[in-house]
C-alpha positions in Angstrom: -2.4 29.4 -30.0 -0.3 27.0 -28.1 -0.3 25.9 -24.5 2.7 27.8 -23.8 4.7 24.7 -21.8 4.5 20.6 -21.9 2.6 19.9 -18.3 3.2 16.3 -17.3 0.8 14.5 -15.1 0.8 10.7 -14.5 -2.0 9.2 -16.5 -4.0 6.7 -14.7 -3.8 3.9 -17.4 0.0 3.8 -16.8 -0.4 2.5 -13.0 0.4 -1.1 -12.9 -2.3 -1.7 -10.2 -5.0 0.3 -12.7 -8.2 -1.3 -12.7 -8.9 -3.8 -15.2 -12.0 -3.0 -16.1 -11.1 0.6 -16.4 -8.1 -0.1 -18.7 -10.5 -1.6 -21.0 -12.5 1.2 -21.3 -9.2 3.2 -21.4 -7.7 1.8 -24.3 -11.4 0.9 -26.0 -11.5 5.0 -26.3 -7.9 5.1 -28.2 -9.1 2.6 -30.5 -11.6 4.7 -31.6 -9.3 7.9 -31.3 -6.7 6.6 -33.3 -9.5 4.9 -36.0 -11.2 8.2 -36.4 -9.1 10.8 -35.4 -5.5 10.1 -37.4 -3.6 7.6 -35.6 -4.3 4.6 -37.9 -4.6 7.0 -41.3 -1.1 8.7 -39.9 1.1 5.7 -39.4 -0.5 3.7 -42.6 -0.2 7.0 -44.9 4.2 6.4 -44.5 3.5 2.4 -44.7 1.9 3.5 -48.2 4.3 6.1 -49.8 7.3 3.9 -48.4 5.6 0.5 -50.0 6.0 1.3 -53.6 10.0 -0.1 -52.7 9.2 -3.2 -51.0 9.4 -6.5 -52.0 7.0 -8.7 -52.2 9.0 -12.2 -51.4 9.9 -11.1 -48.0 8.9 -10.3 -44.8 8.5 -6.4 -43.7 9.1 -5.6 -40.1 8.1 -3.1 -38.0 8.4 -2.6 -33.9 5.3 -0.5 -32.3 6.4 1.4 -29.5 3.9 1.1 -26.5 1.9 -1.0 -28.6 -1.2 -0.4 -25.9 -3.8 -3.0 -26.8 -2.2 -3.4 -30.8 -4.9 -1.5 -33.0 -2.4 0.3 -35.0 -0.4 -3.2 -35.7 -3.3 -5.0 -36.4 -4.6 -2.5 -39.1 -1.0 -2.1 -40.1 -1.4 -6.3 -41.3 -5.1 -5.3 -42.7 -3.3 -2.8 -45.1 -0.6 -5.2 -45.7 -2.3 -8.0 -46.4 -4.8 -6.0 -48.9 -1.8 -5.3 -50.9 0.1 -8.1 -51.2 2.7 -7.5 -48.5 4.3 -9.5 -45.8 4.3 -7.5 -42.8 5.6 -8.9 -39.2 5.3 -6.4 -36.4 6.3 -6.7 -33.0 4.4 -4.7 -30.2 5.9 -3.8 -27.0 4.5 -2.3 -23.9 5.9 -2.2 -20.4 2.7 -2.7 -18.6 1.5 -6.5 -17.8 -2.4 -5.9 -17.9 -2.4 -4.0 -21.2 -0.6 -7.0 -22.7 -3.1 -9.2 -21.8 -5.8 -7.3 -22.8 -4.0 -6.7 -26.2 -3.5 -10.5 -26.5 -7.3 -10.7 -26.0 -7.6 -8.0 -28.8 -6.0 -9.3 -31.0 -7.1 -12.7 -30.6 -10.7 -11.8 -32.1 -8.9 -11.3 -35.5 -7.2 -14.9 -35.9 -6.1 -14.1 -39.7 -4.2 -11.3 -38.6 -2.9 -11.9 -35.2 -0.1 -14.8 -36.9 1.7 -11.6 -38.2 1.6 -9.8 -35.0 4.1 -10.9 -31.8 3.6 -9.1 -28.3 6.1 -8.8 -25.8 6.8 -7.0 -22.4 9.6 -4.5 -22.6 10.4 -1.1 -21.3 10.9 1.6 -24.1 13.5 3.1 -22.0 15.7 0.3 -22.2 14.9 -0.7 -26.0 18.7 -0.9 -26.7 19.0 -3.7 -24.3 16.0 -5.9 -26.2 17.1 -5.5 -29.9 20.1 -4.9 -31.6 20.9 -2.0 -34.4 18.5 -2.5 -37.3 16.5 -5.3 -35.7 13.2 -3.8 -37.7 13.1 -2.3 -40.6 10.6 0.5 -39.3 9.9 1.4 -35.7 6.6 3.4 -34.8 5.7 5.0 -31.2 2.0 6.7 -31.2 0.5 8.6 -28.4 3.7 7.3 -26.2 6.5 10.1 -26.6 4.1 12.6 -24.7 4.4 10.6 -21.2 7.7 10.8 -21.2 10.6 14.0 -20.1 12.4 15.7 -23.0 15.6 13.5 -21.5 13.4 10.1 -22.2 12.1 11.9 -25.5 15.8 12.0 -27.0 16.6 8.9 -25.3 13.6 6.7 -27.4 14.4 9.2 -30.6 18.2 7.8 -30.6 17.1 4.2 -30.2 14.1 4.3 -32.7 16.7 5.7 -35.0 19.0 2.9 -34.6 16.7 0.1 -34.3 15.3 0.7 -37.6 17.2 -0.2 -40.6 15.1 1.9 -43.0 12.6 4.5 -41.4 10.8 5.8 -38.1 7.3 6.9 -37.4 6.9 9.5 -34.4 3.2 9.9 -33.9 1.5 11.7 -31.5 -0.7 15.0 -30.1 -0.1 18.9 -31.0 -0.3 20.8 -27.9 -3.1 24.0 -28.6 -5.5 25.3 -26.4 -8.0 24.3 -29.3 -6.8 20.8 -29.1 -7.4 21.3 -25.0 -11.2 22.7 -25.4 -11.8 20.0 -28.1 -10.9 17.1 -25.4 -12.3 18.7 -22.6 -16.0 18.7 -24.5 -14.9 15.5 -26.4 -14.7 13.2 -23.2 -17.9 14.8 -21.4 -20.2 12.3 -19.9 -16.2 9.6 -20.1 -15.5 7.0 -17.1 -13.1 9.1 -14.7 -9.8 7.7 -16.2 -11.2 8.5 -19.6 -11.5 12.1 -19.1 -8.3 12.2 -16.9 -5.9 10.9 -18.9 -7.2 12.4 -22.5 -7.3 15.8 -20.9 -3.5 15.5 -19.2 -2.3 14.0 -22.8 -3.5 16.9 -24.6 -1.0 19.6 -22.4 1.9 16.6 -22.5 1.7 17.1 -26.4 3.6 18.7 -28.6 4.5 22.5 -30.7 5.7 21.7 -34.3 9.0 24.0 -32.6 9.3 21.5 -30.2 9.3 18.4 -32.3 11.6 20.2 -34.7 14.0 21.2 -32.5 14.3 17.4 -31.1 14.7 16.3 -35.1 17.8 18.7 -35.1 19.3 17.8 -32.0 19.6 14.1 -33.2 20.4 14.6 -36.5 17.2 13.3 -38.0 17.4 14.8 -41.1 15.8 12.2 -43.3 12.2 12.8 -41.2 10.0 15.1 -42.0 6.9 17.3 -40.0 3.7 16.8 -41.1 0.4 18.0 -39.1 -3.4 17.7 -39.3 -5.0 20.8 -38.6 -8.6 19.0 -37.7 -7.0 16.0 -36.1 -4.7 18.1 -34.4 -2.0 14.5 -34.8 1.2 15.3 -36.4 3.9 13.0 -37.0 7.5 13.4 -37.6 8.4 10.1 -39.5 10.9 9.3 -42.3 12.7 6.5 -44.6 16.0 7.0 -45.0 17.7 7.2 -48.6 19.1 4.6 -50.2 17.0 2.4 -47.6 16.4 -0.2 -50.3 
């Protein structure tokens, strides 16, 4: 049963004056969310199917939306790297502190961070950083839900045309069983831990809502797919002919 509206709350983690120490733990918690709850298996599962085209003498780029402190790119160059693959990704985020503590992330993985570039930029203005197929995939997880369905549309349409080939949407299904889960999940958290997992759960999304944003930008090379124990879905696609 669905929470019957997106609510949208400011999430602690978001204010530039945030603590630093406390953003650390923040973003130490969606590591492990996104390791063991479907954010890494959900963006690498289209990297696979999508693979089987690439070539092998050149570069593969992809831009990660909100890149928080870069877990997804840097097991996105893991997988790549395993099979053969050159992948370059760019992370963005528009908050100084998480940068640095991305850098710092990163950093501890000196074989993978060459492939990985982090810059400051604002996802709202994406179309005033890169060009029209700058990457050939562009992935935002656990971003879309802070924003207003205007903003939503607004990063859609320039994922869409930043990406030469495909687009990864990945984020939270909004359920009152996905609330109670977080609620008992994040028991015992530091304060911005269980604030801003609880407030991301009702930002989230219905499967109708996600769909109906596909039609209204003409998405109709990406498809719905949704994890029932996860409670993650993504709406993510390559388009045809992309090689």
């Amino acid at each position: 049963m669905p929470i019957t509206h997106r609510r949208l709350t400011p999430e602690l983690m978001d204010d530039p004056a945030v603590d630093r120490d406390a953003l650390d733990d923040a973003l130490g918690y969606i590591r492990g969310v996104n390791k063991r709850l479907g954010g890494v298996s959900s963006l690498i599962r289209h990297l696979e199917r999508w693979s089987t085209r690439w070539p092998t003498d050149q570069p593969i780029t992809l831009l990660d939306i909100a890149t928080g402190s870069a877990d997804l790119p840097l097991e996105a160059v893991r997988w790549a790297k395993a099979r053969g693959f050159d992948l370059r990704v760019t992370g963005v985020d528009v908050h100084e502190t998480t940068l640095e503590l991305a850098r710092e992330h990163i950093a501890r993985e000196p074989d993978l961070a060459g492939s990985i570039t982090l810059d400051l930029a604002d996802a709202l203005t994406l179309d005033e950083t890169f060009a029209d197929d700058s990457f050939d995939y562009v992935h935002a997880g656990l971003f879309l839900h802070h924003l207003t369905d205007i903003q939503i549309k607004l990063v859609l349409r320039m994922m869409d045309r930043i990406a030469r080939r495909g687009i990864v949407w990945n984020d939270l299904v909004r359920s009152t069983v996905g609330r109670a889960f977080i609620h008992v999940a994040t028991i015992g958290k530091p304060a911005i831990i269980r604030h801003d997992a609880r407030v991301s759960v009702e930002a989230g999304f219905t499967k109708n809502e996600v769909l109906d944003y596909a039609k209204r930008l003409d998405l109709t090379y990406c498809n719905y797919e949704w994890n029932l124990f996860t409670h993650r879905f993504t709406l993510a696609g390559e388009r045809r002919n992309a090689w």
